[in-house]
C-alpha positions as CSV (number, residue, x, y, z in Angstrom):
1,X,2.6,-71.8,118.5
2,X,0.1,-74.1,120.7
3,X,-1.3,-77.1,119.1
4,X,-4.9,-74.8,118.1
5,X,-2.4,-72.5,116.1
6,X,-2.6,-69.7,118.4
7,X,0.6,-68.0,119.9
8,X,1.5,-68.4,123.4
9,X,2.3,-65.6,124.7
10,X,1.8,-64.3,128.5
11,X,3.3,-63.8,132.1
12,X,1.9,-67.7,132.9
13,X,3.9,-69.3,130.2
14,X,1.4,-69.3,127.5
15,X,-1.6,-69.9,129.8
16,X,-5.1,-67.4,129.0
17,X,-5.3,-64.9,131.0
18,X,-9.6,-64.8,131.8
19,X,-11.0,-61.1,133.3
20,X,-8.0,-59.8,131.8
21,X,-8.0,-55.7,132.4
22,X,-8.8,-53.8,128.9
23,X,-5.5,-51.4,128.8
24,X,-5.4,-48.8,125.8
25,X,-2.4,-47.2,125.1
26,X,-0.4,-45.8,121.6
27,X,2.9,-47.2,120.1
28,X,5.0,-44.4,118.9
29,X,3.4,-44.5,115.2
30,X,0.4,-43.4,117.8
31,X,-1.8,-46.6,116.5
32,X,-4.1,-47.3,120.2
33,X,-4.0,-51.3,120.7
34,X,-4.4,-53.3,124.3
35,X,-1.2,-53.6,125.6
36,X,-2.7,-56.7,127.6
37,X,-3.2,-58.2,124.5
38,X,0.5,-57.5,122.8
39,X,1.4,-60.4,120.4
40,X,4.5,-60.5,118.0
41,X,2.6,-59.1,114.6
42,X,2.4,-55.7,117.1
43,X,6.2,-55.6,118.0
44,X,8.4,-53.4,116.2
45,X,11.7,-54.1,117.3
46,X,12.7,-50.9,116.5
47,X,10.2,-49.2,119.0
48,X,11.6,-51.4,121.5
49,X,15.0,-50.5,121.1
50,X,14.0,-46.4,121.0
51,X,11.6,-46.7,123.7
52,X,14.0,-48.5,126.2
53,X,16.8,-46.0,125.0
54,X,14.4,-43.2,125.9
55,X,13.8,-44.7,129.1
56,X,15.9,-43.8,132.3
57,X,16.9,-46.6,135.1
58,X,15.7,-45.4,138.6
59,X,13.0,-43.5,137.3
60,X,16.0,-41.0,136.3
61,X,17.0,-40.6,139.7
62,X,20.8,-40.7,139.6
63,X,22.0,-37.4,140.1
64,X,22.7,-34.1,138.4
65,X,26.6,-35.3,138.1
66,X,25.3,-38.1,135.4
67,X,24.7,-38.1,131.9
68,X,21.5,-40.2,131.2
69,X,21.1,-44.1,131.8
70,X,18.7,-45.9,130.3
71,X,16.8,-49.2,130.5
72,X,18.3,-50.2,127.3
73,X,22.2,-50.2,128.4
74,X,21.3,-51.8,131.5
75,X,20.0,-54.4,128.9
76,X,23.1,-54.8,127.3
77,X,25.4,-55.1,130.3
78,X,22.8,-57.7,131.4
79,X,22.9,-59.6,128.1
80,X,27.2,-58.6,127.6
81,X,27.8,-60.5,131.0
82,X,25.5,-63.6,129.6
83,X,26.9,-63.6,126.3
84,X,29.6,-66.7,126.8
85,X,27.1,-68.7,128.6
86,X,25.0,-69.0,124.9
87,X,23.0,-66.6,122.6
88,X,19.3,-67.7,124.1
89,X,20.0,-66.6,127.5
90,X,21.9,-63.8,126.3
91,X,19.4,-62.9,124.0
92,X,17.0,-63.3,126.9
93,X,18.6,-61.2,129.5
94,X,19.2,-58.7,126.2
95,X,14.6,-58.5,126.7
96,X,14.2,-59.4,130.4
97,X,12.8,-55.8,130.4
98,X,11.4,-55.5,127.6
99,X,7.8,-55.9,128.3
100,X,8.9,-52.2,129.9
101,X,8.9,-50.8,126.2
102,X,5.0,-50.3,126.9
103,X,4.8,-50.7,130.9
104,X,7.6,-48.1,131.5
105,X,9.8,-49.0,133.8
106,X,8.5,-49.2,137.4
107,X,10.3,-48.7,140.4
108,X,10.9,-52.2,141.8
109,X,9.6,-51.1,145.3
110,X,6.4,-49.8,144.1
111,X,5.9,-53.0,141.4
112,X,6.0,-55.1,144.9
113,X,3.0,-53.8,145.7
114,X,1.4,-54.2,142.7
115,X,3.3,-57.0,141.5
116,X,0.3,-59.8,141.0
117,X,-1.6,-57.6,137.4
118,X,1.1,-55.6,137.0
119,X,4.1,-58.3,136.6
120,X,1.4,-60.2,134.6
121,X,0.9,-57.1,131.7
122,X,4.7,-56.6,131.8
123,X,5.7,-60.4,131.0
124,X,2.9,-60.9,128.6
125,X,4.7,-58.3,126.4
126,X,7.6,-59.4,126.9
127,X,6.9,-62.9,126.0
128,X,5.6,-60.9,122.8
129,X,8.8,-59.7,122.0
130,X,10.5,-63.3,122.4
131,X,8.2,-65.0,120.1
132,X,8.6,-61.9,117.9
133,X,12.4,-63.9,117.5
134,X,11.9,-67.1,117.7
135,X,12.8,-67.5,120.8
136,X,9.1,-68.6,122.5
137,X,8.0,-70.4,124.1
138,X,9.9,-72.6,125.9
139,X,9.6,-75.7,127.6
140,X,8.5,-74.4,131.2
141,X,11.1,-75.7,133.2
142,X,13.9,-74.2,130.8
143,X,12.5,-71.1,130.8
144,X,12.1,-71.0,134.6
145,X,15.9,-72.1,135.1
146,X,16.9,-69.8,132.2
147,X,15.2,-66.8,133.9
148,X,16.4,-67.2,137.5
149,X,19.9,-67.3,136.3
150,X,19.1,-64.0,134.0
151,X,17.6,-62.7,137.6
152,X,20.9,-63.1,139.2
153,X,22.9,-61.2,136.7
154,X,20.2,-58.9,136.7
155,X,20.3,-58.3,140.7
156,X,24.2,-57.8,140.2
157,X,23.9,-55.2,137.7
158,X,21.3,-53.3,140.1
159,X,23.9,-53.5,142.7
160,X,26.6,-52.2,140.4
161,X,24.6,-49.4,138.9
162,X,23.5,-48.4,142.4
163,X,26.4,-47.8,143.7
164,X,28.2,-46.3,140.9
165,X,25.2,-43.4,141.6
166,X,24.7,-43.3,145.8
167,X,28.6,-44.7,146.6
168,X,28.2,-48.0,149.2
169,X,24.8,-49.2,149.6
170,X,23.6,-50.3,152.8
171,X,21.6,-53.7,153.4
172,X,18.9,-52.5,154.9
173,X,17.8,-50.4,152.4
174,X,18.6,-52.6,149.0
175,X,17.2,-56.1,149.1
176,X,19.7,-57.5,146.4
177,X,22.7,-56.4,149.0
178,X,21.3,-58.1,151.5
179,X,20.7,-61.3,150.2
180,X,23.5,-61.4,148.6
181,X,24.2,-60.0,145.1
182,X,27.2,-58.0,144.8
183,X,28.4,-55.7,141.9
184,X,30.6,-56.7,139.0
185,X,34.2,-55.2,139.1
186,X,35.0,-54.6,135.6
187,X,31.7,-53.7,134.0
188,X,32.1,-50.0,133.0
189,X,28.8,-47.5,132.6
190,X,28.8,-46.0,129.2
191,X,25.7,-43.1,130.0
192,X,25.0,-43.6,126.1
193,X,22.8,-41.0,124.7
194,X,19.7,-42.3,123.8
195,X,20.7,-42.9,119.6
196,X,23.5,-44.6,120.9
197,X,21.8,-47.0,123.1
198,X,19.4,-47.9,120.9
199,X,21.9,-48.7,118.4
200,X,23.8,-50.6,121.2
201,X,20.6,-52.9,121.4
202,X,19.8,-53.5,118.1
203,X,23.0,-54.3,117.3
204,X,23.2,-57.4,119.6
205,X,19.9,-58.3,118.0
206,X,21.6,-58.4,115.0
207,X,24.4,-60.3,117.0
208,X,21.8,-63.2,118.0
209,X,19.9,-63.1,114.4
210,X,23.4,-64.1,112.6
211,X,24.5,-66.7,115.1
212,X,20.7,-68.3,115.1
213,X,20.1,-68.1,111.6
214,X,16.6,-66.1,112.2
215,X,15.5,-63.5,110.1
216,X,13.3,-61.0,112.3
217,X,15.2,-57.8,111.8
């Protein structure tokens, strides 16, 4: 909470957001809110966990030879891999997408060009979601540290799921090869069904709510 006893929330760490763009959209109990204006009474973990296990990684590109893979297990490798480093940025790289449960995922190339309003919208929910735990805000610098070490994991898990579907990516064409990231041997894609990855994320939820003491389940 800031010091005027509103909640910070938003892509700038809290800051107000003015000529914000008005964007109407329904959850999935079909109630039409501004996603722009997300705050933690509108989560419901439970749509996030659905929604993101509903929702396929590279647009669903991967190839008739795979069974689905969603935004949701990506989460959970990303937050597995984190896990022994502490539950915060576990838990963090658990919802470093999940301002996507009411963006959608985005292809990154096409977020690049539309990465200044767009980014915005998507972190503002998912700063939502992180306050809807406890977890925000932040000091700024911890948050800054915390996430360019989730990006990292992130870009490694990009790499690894990328070439478990296309076989050996070349650096010209992917941006995390070339500047450096390289997949995890060891990390094994599960192609849960949608029920299962939802399960799958709630479950380390839970996993973060017992070892924090926070009751937000």
């Amino acid at each position: 909470m800031r010091s005027d006893g509103k909640e910070m929330i938003g892509g700038t760490h809290g800051e107000p957001w003015d000529g914000a763009p008005e964007i109407m959209l329904a959850d999935w109990q079909g109630v039409v809110s501004d996603v722009v204006q997300t705050s933690s009474s509108d989560v419901d973990l439970d749509e996030v966990a659905f929604t993101l296990a509903r929702m396929p990684r590279f647009g669903g590109r991967i190839g008739r030879d795979f069974e689905h893979y969603s935004v949701a297990e990506h989460c959970c490798h990303v937050c597995d891999v984190l896990w022994h480093e502490g539950s915060d940025l576990a838990v963090l790289g658990l919802l470093h997408d999940a301002g996507e449960y009411r963006v959608t995922d985005i292809p990154t190339p096409i977020k690049q060009h539309f990465k200044g309003d767009l980014h915005r919208v998507e972190r503002r929910v998912r700063d939502a979601v992180l306050s809807k735990i406890g977890f925000w805000p932040q000091p700024k610098f911890q948050l800054a540290a915390w996430e360019y070490w989730v990006k990292d994991v992130d870009q490694r898990m990009l790499v690894t799921e990328a070439t478990a579907f296309y076989g050996e990516l070349d650096s010209k064409d992917w941006p995390a090869v070339r500047e450096g990231h390289r997949k995890y041997e060891g990390v094994e894609l599960q192609y849960w069904d949608f029920e299962n990855a939802a399960a799958e994320f709630l479950d380390r939820l839970r996993k973060y709510e017992f070892r924090t003491g926070r009751d937000f389940l």
